[in-house]
mmCIF file as Biopython writes it, N, C-alpha, C and O atoms, coordinates in Angstrom:
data_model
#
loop_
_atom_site.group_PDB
_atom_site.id
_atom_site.type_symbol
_atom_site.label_atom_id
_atom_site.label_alt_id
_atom_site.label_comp_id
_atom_site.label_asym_id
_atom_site.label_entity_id
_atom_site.label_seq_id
_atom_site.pdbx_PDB_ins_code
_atom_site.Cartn_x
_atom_site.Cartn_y
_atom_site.Cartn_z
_atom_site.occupancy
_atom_site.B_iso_or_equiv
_atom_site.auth_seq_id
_atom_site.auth_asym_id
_atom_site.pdbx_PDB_model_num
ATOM 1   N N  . UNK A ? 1  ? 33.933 16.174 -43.688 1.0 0.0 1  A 1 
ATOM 2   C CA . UNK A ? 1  ? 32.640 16.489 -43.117 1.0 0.0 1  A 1 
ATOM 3   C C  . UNK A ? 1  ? 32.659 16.104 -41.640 1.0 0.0 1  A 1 
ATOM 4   O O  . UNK A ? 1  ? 33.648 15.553 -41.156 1.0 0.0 1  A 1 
ATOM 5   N N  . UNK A ? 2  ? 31.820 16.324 -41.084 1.0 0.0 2  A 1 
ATOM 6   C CA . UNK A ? 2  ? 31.805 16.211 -39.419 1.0 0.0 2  A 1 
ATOM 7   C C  . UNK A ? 2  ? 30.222 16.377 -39.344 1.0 0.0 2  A 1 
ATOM 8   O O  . UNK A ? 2  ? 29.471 17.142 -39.949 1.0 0.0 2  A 1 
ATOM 9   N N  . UNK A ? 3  ? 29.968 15.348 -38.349 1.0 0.0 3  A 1 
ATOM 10  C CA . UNK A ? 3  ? 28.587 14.958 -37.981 1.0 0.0 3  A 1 
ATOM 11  C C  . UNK A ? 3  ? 29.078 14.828 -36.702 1.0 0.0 3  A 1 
ATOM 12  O O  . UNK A ? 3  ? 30.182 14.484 -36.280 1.0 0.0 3  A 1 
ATOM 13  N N  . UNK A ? 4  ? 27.427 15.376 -35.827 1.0 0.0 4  A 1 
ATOM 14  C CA . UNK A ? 4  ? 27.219 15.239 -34.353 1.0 0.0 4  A 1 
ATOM 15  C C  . UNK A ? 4  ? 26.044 14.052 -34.264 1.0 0.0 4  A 1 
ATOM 16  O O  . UNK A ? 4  ? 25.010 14.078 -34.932 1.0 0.0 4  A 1 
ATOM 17  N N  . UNK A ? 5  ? 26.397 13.030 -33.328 1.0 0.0 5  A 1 
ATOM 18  C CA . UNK A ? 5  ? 25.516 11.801 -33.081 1.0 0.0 5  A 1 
ATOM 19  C C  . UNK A ? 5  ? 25.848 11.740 -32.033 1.0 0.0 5  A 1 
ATOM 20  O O  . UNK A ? 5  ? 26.899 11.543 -31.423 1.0 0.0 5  A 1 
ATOM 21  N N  . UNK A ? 6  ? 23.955 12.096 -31.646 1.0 0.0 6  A 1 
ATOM 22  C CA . UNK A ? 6  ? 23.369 11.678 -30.265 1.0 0.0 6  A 1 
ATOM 23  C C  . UNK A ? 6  ? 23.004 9.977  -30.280 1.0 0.0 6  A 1 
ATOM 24  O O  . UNK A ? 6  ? 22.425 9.343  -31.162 1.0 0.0 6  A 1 
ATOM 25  N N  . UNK A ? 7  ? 23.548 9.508  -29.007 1.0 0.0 7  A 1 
ATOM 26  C CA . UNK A ? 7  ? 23.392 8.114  -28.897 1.0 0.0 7  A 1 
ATOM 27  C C  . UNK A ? 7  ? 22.517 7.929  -27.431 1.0 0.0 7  A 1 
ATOM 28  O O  . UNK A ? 7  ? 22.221 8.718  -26.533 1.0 0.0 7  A 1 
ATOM 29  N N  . UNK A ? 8  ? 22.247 6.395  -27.677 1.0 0.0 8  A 1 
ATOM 30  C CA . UNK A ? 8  ? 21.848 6.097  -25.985 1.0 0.0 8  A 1 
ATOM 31  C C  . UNK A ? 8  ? 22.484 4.885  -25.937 1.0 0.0 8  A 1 
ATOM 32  O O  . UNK A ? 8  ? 22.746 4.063  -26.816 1.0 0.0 8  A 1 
ATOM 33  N N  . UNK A ? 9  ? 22.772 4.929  -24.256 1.0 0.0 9  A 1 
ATOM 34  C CA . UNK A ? 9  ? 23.133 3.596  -23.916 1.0 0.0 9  A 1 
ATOM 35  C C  . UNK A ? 9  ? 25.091 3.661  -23.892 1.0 0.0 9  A 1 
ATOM 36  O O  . UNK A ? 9  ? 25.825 2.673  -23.874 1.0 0.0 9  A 1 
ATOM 37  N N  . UNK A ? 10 ? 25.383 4.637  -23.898 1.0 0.0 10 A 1 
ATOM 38  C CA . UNK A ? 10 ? 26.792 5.354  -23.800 1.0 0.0 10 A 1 
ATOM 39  C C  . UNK A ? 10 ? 26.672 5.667  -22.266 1.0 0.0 10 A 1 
ATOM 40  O O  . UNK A ? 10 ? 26.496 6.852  -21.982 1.0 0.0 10 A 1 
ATOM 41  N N  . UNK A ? 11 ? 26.747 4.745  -21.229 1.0 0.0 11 A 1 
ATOM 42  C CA . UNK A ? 11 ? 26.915 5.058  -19.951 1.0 0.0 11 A 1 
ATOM 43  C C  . UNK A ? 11 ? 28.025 5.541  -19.090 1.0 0.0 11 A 1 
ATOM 44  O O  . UNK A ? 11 ? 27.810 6.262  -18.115 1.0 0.0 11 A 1 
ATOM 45  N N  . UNK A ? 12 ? 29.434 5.075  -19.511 1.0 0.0 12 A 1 
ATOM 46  C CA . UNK A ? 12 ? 30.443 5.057  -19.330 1.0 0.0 12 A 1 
ATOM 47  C C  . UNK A ? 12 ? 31.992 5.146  -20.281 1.0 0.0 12 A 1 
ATOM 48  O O  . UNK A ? 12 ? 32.145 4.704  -21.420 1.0 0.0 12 A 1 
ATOM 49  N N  . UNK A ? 13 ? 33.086 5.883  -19.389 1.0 0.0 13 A 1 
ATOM 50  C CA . UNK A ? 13 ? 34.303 6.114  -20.586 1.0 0.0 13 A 1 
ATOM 51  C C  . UNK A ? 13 ? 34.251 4.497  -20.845 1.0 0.0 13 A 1 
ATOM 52  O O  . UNK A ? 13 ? 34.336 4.491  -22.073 1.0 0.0 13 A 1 
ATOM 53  N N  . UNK A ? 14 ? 34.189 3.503  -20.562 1.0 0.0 14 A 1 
ATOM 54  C CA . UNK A ? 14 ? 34.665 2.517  -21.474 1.0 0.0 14 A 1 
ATOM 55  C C  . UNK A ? 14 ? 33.902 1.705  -22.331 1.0 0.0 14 A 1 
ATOM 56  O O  . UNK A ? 14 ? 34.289 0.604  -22.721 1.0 0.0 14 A 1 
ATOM 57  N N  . UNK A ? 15 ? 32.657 2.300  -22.685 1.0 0.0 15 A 1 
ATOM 58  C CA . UNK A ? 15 ? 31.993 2.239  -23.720 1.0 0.0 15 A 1 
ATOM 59  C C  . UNK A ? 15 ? 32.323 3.375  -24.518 1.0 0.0 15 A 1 
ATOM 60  O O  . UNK A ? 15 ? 32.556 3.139  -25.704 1.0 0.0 15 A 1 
ATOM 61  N N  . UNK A ? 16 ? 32.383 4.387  -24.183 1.0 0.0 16 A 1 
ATOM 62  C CA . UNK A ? 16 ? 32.785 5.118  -25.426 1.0 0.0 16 A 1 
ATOM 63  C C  . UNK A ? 16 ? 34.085 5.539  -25.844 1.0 0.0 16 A 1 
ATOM 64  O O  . UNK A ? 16 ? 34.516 6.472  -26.521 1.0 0.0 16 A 1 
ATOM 65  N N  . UNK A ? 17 ? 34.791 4.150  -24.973 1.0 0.0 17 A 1 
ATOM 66  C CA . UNK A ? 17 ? 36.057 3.762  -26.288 1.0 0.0 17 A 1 
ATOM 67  C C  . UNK A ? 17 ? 36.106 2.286  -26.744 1.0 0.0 17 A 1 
ATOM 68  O O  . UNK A ? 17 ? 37.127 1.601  -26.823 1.0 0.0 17 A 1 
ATOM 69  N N  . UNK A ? 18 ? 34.884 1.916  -27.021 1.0 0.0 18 A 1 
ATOM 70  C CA . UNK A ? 18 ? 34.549 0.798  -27.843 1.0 0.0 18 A 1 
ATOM 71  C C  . UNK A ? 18 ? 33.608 1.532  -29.036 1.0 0.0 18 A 1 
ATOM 72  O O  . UNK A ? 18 ? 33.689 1.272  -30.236 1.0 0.0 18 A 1 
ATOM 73  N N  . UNK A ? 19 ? 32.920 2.271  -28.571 1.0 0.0 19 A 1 
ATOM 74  C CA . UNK A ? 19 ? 32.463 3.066  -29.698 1.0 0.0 19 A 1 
ATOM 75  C C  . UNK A ? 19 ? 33.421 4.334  -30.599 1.0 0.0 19 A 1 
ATOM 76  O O  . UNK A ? 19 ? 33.086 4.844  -31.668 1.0 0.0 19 A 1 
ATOM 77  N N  . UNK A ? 20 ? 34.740 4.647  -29.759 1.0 0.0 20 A 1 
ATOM 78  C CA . UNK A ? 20 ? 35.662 5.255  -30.721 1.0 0.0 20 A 1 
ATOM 79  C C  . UNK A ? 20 ? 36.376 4.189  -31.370 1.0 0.0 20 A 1 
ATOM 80  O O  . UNK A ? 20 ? 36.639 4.618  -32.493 1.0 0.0 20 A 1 
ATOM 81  N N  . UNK A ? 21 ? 36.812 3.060  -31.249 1.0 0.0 21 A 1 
ATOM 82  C CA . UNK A ? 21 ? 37.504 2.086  -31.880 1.0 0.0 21 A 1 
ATOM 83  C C  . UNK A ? 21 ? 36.765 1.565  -32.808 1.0 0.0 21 A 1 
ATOM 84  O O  . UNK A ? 21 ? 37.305 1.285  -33.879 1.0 0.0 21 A 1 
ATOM 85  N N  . UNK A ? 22 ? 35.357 1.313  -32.616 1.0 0.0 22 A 1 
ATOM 86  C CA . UNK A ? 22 ? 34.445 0.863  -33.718 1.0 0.0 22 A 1 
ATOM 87  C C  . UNK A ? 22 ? 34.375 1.743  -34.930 1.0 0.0 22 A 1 
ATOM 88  O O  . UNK A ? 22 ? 34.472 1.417  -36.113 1.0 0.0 22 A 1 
ATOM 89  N N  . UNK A ? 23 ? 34.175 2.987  -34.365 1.0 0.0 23 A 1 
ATOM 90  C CA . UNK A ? 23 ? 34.208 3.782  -35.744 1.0 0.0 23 A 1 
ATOM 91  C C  . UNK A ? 23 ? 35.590 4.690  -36.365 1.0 0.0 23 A 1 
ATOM 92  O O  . UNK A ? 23 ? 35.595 5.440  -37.342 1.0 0.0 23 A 1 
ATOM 93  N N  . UNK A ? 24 ? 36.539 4.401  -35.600 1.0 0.0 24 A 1 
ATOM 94  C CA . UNK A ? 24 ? 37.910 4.663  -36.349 1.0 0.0 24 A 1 
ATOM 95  C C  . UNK A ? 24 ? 38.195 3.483  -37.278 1.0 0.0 24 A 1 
ATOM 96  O O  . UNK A ? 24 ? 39.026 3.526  -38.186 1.0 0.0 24 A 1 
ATOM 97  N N  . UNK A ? 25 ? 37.448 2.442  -36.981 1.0 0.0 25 A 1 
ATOM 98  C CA . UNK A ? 25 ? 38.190 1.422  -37.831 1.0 0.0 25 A 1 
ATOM 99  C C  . UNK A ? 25 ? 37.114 1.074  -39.188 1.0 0.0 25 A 1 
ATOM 100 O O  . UNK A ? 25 ? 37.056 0.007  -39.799 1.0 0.0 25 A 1 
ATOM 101 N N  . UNK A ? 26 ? 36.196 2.479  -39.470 1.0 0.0 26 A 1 
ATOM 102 C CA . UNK A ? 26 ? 35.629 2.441  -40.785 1.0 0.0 26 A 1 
ATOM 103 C C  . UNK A ? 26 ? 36.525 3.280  -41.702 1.0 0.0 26 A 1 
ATOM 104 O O  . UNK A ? 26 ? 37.337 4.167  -41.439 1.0 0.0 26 A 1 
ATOM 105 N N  . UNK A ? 27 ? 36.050 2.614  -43.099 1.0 0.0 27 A 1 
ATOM 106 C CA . UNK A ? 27 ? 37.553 3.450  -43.987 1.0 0.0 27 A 1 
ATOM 107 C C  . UNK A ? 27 ? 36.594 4.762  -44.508 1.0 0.0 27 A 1 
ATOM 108 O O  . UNK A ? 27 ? 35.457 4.775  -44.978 1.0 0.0 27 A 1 
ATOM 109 N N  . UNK A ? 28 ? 37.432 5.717  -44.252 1.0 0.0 28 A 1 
ATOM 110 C CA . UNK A ? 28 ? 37.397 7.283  -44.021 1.0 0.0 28 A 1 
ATOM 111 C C  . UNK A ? 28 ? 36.799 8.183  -43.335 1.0 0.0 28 A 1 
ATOM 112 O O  . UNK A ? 28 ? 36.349 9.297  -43.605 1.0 0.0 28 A 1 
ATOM 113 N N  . UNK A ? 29 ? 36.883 7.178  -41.864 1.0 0.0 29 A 1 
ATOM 114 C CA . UNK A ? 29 ? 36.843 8.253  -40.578 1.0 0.0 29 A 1 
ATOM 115 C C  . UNK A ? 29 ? 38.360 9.227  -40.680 1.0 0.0 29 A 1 
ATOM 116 O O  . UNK A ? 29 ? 39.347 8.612  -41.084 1.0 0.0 29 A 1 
ATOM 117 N N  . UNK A ? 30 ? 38.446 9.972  -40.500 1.0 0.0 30 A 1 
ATOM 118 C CA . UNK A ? 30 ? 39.622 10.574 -40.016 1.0 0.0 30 A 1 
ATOM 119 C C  . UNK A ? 30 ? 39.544 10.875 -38.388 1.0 0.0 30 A 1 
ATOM 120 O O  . UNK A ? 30 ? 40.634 10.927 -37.819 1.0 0.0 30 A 1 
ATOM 121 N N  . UNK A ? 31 ? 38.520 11.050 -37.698 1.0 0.0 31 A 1 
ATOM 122 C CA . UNK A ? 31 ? 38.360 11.111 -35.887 1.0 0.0 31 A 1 
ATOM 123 C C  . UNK A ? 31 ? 37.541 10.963 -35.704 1.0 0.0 31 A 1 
ATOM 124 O O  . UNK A ? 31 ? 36.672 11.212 -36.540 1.0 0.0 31 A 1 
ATOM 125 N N  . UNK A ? 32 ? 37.159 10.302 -34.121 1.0 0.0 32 A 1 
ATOM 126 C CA . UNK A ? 32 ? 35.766 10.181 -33.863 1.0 0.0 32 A 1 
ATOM 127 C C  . UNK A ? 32 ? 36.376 10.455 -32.548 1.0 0.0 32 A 1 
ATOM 128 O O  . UNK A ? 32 ? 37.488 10.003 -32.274 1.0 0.0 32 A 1 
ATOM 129 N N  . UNK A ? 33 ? 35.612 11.264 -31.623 1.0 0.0 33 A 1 
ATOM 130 C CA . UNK A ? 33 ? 35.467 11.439 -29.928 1.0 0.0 33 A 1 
ATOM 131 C C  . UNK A ? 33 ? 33.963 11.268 -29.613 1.0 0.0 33 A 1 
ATOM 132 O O  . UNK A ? 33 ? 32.991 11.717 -30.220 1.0 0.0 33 A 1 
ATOM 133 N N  . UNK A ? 34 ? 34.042 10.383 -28.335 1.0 0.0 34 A 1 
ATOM 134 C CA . UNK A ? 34 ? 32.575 9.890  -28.079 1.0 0.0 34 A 1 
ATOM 135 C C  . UNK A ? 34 ? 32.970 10.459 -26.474 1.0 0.0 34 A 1 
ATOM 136 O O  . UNK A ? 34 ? 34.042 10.326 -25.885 1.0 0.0 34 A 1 
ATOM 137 N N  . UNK A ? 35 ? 31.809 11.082 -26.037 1.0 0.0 35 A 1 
ATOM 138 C CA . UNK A ? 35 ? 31.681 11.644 -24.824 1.0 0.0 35 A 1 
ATOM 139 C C  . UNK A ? 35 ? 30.222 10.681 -24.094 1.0 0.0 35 A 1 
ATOM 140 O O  . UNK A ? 35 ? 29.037 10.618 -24.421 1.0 0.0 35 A 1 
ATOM 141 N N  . UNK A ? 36 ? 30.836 10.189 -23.253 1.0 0.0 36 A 1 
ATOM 142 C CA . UNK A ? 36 ? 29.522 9.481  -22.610 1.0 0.0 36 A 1 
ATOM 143 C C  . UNK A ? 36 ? 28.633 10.773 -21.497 1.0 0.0 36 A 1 
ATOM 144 O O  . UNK A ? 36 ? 27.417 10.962 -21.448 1.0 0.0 36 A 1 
ATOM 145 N N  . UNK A ? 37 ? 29.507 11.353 -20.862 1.0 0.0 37 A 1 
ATOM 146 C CA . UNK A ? 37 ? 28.205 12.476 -20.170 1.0 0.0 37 A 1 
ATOM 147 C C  . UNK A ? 37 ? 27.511 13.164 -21.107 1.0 0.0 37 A 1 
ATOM 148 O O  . UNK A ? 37 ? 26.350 13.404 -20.774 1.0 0.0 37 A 1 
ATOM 149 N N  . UNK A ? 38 ? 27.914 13.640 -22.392 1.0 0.0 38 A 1 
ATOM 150 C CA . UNK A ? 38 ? 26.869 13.888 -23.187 1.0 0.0 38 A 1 
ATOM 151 C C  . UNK A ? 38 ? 26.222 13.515 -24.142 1.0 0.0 38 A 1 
ATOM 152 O O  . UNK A ? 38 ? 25.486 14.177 -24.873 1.0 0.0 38 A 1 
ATOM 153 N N  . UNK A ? 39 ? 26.624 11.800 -24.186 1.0 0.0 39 A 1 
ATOM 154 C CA . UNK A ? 39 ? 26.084 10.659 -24.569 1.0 0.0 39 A 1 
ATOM 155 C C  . UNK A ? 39 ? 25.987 11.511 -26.554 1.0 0.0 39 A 1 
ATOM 156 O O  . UNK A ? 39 ? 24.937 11.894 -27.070 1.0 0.0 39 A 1 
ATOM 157 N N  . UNK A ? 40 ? 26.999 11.554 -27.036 1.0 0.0 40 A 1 
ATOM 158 C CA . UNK A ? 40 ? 27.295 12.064 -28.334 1.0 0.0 40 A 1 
ATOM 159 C C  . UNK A ? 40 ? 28.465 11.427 -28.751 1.0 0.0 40 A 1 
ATOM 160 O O  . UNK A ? 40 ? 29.225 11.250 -27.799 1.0 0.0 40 A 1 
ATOM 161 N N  . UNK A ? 41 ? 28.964 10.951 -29.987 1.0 0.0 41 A 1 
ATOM 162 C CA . UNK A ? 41 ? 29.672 10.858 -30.815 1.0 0.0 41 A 1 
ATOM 163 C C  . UNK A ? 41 ? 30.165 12.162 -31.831 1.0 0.0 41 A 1 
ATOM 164 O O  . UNK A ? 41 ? 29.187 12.549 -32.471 1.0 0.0 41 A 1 
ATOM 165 N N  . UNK A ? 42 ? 31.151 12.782 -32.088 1.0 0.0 42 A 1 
ATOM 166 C CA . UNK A ? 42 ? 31.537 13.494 -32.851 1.0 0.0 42 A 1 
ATOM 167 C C  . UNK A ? 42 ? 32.427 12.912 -33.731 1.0 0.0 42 A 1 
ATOM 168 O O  . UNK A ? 42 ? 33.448 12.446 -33.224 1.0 0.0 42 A 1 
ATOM 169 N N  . UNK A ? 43 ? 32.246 12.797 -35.306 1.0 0.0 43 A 1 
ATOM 170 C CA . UNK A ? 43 ? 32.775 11.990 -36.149 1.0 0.0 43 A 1 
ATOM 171 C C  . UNK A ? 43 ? 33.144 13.040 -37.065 1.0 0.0 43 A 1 
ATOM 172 O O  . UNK A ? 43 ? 32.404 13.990 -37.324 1.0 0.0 43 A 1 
ATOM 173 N N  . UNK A ? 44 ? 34.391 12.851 -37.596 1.0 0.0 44 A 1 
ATOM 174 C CA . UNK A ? 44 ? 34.887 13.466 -38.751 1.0 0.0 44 A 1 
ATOM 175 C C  . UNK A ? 44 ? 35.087 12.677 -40.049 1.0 0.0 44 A 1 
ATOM 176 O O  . UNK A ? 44 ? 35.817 11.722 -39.784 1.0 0.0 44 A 1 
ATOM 177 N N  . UNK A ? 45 ? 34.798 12.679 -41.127 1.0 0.0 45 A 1 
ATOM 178 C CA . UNK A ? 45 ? 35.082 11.559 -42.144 1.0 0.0 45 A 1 
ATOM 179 C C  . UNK A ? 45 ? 34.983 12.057 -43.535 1.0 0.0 45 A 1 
ATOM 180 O O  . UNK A ? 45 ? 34.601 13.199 -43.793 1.0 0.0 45 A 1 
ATOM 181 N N  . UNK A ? 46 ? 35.267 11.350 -44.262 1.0 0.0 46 A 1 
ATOM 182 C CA . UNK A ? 46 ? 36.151 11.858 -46.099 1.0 0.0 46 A 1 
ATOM 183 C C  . UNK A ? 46 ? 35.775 10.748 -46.686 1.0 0.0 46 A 1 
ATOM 184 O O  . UNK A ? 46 ? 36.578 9.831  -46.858 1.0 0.0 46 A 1 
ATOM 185 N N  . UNK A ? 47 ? 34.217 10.660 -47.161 1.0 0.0 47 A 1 
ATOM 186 C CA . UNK A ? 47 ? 34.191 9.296  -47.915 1.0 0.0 47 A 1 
ATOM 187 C C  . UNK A ? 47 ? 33.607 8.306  -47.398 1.0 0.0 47 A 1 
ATOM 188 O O  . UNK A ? 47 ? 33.153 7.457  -48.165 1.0 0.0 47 A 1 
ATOM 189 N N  . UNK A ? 48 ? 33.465 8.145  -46.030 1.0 0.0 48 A 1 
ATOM 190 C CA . UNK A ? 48 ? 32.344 7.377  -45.515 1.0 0.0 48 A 1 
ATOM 191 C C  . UNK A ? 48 ? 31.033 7.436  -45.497 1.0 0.0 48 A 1 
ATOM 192 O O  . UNK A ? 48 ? 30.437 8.502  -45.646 1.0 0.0 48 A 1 
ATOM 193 N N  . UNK A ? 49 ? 30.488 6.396  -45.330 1.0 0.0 49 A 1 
ATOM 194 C CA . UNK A ? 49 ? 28.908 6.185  -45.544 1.0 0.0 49 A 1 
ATOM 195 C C  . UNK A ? 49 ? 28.712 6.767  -43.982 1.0 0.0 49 A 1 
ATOM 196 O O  . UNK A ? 49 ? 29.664 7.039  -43.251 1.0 0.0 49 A 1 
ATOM 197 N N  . UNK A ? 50 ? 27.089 6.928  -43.550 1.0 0.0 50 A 1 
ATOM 198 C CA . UNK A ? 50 ? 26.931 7.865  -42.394 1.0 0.0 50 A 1 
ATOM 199 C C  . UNK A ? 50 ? 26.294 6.338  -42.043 1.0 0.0 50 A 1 
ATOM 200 O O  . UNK A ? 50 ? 26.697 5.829  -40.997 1.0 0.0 50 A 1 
ATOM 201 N N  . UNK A ? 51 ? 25.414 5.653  -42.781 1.0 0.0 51 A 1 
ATOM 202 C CA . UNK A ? 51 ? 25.471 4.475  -42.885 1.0 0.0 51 A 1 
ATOM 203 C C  . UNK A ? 51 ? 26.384 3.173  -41.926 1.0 0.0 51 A 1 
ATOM 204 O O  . UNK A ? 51 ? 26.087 2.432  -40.989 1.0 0.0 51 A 1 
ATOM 205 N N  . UNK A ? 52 ? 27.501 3.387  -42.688 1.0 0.0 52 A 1 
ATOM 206 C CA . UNK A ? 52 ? 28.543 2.843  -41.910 1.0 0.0 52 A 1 
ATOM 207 C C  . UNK A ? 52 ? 29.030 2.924  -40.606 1.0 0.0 52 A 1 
ATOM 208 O O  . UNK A ? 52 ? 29.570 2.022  -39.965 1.0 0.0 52 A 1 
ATOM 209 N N  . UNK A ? 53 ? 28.716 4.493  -40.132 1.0 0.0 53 A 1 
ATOM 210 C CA . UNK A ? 53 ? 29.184 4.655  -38.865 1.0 0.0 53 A 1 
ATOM 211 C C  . UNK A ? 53 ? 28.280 4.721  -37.721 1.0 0.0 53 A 1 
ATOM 212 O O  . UNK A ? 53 ? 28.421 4.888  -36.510 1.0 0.0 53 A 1 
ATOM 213 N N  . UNK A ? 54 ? 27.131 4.499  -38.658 1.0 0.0 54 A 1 
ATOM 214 C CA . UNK A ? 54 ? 25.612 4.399  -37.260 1.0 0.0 54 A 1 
ATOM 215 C C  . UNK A ? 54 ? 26.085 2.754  -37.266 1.0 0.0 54 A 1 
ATOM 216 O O  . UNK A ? 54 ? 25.897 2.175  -36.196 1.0 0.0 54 A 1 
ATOM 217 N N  . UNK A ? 55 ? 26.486 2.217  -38.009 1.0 0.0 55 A 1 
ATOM 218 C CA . UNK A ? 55 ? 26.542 0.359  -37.595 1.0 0.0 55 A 1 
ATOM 219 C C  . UNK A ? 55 ? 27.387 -0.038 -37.066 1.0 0.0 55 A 1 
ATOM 220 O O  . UNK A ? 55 ? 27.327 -1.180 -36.611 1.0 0.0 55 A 1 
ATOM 221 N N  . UNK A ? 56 ? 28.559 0.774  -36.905 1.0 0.0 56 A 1 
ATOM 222 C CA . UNK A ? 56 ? 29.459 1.197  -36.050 1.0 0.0 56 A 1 
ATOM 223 C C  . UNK A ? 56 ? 29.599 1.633  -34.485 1.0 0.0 56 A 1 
ATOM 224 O O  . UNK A ? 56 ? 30.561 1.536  -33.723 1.0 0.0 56 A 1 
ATOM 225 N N  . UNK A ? 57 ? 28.583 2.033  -34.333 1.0 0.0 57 A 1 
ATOM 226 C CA . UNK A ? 57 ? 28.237 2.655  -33.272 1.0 0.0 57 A 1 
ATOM 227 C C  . UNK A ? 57 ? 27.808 1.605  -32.616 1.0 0.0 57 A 1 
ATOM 228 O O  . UNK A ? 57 ? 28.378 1.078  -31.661 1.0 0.0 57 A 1 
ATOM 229 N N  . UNK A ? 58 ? 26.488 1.177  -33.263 1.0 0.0 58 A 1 
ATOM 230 C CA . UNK A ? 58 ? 25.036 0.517  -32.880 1.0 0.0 58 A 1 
ATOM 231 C C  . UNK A ? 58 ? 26.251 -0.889 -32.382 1.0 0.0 58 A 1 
ATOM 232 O O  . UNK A ? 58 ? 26.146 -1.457 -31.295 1.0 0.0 58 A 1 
ATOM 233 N N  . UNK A ? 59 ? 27.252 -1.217 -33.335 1.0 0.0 59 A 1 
ATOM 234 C CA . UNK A ? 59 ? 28.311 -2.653 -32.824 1.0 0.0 59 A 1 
ATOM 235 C C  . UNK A ? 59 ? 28.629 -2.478 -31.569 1.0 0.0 59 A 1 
ATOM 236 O O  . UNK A ? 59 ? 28.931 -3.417 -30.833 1.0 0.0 59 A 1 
ATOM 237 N N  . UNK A ? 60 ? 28.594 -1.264 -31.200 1.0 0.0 60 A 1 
ATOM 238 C CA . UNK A ? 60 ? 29.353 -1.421 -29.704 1.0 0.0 60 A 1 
ATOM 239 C C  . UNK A ? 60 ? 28.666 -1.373 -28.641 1.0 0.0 60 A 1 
ATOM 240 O O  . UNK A ? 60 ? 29.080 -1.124 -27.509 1.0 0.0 60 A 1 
ATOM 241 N N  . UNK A ? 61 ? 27.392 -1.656 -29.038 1.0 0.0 61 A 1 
ATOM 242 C CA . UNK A ? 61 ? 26.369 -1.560 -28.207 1.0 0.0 61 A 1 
ATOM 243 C C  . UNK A ? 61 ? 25.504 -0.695 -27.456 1.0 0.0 61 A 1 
ATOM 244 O O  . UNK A ? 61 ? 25.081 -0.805 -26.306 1.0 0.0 61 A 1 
ATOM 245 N N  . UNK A ? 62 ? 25.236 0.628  -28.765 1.0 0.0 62 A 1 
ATOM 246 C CA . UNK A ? 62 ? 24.748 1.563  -28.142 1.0 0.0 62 A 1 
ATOM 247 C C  . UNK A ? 62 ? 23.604 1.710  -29.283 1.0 0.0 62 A 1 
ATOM 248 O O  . UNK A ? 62 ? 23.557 1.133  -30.369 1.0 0.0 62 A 1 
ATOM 249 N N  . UNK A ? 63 ? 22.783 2.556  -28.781 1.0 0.0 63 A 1 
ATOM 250 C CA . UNK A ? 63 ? 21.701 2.660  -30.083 1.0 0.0 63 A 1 
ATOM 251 C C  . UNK A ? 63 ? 21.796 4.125  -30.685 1.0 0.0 63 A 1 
ATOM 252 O O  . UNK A ? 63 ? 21.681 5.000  -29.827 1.0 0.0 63 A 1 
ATOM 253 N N  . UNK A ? 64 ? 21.974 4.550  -31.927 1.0 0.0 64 A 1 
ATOM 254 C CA . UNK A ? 64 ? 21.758 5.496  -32.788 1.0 0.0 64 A 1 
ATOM 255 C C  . UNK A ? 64 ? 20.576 6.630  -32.217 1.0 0.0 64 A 1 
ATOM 256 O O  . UNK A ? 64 ? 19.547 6.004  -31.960 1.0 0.0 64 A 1 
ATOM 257 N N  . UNK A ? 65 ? 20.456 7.741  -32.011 1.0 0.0 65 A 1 
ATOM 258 C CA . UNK A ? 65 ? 18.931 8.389  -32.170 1.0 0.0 65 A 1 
ATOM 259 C C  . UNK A ? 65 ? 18.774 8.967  -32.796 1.0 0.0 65 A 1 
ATOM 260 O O  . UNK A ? 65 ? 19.828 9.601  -32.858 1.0 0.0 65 A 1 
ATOM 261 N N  . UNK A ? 66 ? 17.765 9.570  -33.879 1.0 0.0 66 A 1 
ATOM 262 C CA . UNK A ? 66 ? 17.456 9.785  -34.724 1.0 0.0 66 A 1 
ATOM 263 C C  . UNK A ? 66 ? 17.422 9.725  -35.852 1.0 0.0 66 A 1 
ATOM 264 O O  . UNK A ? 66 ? 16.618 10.410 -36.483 1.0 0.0 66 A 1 
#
């Protein structure tokens, strides 16, 4: 499955490779690319909670929207 997550607080590339490391390291991401100019996460995953990867996110210090 693949989900698009709009985030805030994704200002810069090196937040959103604390937010790709956060959520590669949930069990059954298979990819995540986080784009900070369009302040989105694109997650691919097999078995993960969606759950899991908003707390994932939210760890690296960004906030979830919607």
């Amino acid at each position: 499955m693949q989900k698009k997550i709009y985030v805030a607080g994704m200002d810069d590339d090196g937040t959103a490779a604390k937010v790709d490391a956060a959520v590669k390291a949930v069990a059954g991401v298979t990819s995540c690319v986080s784009t900070a100019a369009k302040c989105q996460v694109c997650v691919d995953f097999d078995g993960a909670s969606e759950d899991a990867i908003n707390a994932a996110i939210e760890s690296a210090g960004v906030t979830v929207l919607g």
